[in-house]
C-alpha positions in Angstrom: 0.0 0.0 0.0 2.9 2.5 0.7 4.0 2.4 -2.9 0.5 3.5 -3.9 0.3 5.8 -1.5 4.0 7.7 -2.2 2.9 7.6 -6.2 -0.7 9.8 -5.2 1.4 12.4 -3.0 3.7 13.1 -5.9 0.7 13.3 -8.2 -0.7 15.4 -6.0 2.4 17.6 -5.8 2.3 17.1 -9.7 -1.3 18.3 -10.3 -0.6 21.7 -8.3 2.3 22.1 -10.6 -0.2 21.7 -13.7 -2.8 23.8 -11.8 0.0 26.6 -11.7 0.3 25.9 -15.3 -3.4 26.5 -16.3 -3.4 29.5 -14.2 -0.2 31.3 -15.9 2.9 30.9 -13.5 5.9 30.9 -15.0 7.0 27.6 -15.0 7.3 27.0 -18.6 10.7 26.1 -18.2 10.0 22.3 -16.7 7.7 21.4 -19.0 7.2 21.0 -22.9 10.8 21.1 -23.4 11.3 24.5 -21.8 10.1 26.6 -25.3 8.3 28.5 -23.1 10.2 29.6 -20.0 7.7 31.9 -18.9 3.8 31.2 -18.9 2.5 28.4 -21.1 0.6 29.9 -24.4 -3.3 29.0 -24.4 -3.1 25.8 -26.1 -0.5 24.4 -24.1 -2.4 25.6 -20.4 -5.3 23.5 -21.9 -3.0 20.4 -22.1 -1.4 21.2 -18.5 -5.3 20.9 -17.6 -5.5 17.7 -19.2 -2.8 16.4 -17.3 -4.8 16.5 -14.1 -7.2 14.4 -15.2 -4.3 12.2 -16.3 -2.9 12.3 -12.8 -6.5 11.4 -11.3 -6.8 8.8 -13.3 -3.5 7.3 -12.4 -4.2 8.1 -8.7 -7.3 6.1 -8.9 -6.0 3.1 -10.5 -2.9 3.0 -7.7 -5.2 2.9 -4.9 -7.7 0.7 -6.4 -4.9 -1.7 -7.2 -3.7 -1.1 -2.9 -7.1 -2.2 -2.3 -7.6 1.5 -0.2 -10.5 2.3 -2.9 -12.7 0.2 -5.1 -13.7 1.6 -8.1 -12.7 -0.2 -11.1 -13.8 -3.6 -12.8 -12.0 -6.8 -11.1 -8.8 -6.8 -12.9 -8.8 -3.3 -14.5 -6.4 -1.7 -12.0 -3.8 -4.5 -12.7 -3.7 -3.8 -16.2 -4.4 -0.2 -15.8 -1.1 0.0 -13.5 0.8 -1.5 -16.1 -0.1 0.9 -18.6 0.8 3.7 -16.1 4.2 1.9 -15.7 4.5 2.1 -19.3 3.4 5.5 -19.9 5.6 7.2 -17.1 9.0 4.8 -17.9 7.8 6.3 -22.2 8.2 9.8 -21.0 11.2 9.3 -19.5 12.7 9.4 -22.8 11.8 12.9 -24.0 12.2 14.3 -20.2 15.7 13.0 -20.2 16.6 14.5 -23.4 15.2 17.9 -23.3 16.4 20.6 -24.2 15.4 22.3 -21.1 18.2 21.7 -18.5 15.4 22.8 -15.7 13.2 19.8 -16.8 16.4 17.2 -17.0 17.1 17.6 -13.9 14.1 18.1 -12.0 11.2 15.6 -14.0 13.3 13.1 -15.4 14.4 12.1 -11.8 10.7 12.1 -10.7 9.6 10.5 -13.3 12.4 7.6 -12.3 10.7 7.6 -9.2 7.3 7.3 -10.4 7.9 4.5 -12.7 9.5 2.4 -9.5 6.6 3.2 -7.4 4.2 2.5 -10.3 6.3 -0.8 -11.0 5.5 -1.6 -7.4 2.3 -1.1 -7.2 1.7 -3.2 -10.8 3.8 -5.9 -8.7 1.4 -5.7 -5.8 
């Protein structure tokens, strides 16, 4: 259960992040390859916004999977935390790579951490 837990906190730290996003902080430079240092244009807050339901989504499948919540279809949160294990280890790749030394060194390291927890909690 801890490993589900630990992955919903840093959502949670994550979805204030994207919250900041929507809302025009000027965090630009740890996300979509730092382009946009500054505030995010339009388009780009809507996807931060996305990402929130994103992060729900992966929130919910963790602690369904922990057995702390029960909302999905017997089974769904297995497979559903392997696709999240997936997903986060997939965006490794362009987060490691960026051209934004801001998001190289601060979300490619969470998103290591992330992928572990989410591996766990798959395991579970």
């Amino acid at each position: 259960m801890l490993p589900a837990l630990l992955l919903v906190a840093v959502l949670a730290v994550l979805t204030v992040f994207q919250i900041a996003l929507v809302f025009g902080a000027p965090l630009g430079r740890f996300t979509f390859g730092g382009r946009y240092p500054g505030a995010l244009p339009t388009g780009l807050r809507v996807a931060a916004g996305l990402s929130i339901a994103v992060y729900a989504l992966m929130a919910t499948l963790a602690l369904d999977r922990a057995g702390v919540i029960a909302v999905y279809p017997e089974g769904a949160s297995r497979i559903g935390m392997w696709v999240v294990f997936g997903f986060l280890v997939l965006n490794m790749i362009p987060n490691a790579f960026s051209p934004s030394r801001s998001e190289r060194l601060v979300m490619t390291p969470l998103l290591v951490v992330m992928s572990v927890l989410a591996l766990l909690v798959a395991l579970g």
